[in-house]
N, C-alpha and C positions, 0 to 999 in steps of 0.2 A: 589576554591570552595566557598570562601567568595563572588570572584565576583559575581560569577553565584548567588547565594541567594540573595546579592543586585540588581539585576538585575530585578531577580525574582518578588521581592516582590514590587520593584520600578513599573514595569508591570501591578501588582494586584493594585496596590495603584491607579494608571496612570486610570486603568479601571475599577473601581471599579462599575459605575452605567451603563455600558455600555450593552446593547439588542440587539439582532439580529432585525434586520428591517424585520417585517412579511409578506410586502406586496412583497417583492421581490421573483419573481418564479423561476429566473435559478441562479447558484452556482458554480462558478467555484472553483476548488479544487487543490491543488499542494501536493503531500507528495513524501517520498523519504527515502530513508537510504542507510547506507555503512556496504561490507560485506569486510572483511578480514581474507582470507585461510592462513597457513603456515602449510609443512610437517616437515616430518622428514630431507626427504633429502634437504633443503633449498629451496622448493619449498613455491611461495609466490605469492601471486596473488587478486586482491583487483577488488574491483566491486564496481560501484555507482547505484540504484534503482530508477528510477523518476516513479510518477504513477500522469497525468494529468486524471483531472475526471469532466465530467459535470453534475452534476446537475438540474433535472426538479422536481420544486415541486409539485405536481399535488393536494393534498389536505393538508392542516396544519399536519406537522410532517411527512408526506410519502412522498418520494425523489424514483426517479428513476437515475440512477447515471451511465451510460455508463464509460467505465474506458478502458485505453490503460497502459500499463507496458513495461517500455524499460529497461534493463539492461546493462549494458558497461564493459566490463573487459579487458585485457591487454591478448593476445592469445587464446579467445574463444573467438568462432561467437557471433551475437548480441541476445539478448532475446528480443521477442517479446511475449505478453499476450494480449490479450483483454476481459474485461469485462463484464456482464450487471448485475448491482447489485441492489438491492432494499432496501433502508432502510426507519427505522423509528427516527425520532429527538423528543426527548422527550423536548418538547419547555415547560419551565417552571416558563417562566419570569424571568429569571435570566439571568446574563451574560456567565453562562456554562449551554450548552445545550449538555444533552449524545443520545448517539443513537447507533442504533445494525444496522448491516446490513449483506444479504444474496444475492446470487447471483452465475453465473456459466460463463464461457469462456473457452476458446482454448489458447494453449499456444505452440509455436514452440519448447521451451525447457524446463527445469527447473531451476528457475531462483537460481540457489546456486550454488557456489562455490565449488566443489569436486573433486576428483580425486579419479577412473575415472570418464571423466566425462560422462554423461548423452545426448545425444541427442538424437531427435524424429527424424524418418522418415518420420513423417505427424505431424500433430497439434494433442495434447491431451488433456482430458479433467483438466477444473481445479475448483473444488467449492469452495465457499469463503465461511466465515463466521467470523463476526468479531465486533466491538464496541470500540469504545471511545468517545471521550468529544471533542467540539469545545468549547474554550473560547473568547467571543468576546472580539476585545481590542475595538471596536468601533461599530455603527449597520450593516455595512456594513462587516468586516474585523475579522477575527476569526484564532488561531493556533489552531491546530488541531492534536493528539495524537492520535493512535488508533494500538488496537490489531487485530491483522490477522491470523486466521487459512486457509491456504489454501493446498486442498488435487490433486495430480495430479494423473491422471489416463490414460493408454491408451498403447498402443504398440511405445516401444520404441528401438534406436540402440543403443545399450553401445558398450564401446570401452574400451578393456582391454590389454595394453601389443601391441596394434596393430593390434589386433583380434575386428572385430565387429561381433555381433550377434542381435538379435530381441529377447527381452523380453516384458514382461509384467510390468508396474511399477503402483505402487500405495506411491506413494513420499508424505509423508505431511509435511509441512513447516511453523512454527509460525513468523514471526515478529513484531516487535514494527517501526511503522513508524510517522514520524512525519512533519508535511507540514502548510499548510494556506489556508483557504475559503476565498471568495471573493462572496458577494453577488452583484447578476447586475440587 
């Protein structure tokens, strides 16, 4: 924990007068996280999250942000998401700039770890809504935190016991995900 704090603060120190470059129009984005299932009955199972995102600035502070979502796990098929989301970067001359963003996609699954699990027989819907902070460490080059509400909706096949049926699902899912911008 000490390291982390030294590290931490070594970071803020390292970029203390550092700005995002304003003239730059596209963004490339990396975030990600890890989930980790255990049941009761020794059931364990771990998944990685990548979400690549581009970037087009179109007017100061409004991004239009196309987004793909891949999920990975160890005996369930793959996740696929794709985005189109809209935000706004509250550009404040500082080297943390916060931002909201909104947006909707289709998604082959949902991307969580459960049991049972969860698959679609077609793509469903999925709305985003979410916000954090890029911190630049330099003008180009930003970590990037951000909260995510995402709500999934549409006709789904669950499997239970071996048994699948067709329901209706309205799934919503928060994460905290954390990645790096990349101004080009």
């Amino acid at each position: 924990m000490k390291t982390l704090l030294f590290i931490m603060t070594l970071a803020f120190a390292c970029t203390l007068y550092a700005q995002p470059d304003s003239e730059k129009q596209l963004e490339l984005s990396l975030s990600g996280l890890y989930q980790s299932f255990s049941g009761t009955s020794n059931d364990q199972s771990d998944a990685f999250i990548i979400s690549p995102r581009l970037g087009f600035h179109l007017v100061k502070g409004f991004e239009i942000e196309p987004e793909a979502t891949l999920m990975s796990a160890k005996r369930l098929s793959p996740v696929y998401m794709l985005n189109g989301n809209v935000s706004y970067n509250f550009v404040l001359f500082t080297k943390a700039v916060p931002f909201l963003l909104i947006g909707y996609g289709t998604a082959n699954e949902i991307p969580f770890l459960q049991l049972p699990s969860v698959r679609t027989g077609s793509w469903i819907g999925v709305l985003n809504i979410g916000g954090g902070v890029k911190e630049y460490l330099s003008k180009d080059v930003a970590l990037r935190v951000e909260y995510r509400y995402q709500k999934f909706s549409g006709q789904v096949q669950e499997i239970l016991a071996n048994l699948s049926y067709l329901a209706t699902t309205n799934h919503e899912i928060t994460t905290l995900q954390f990645g790096f911008s990349v101004l080009l």
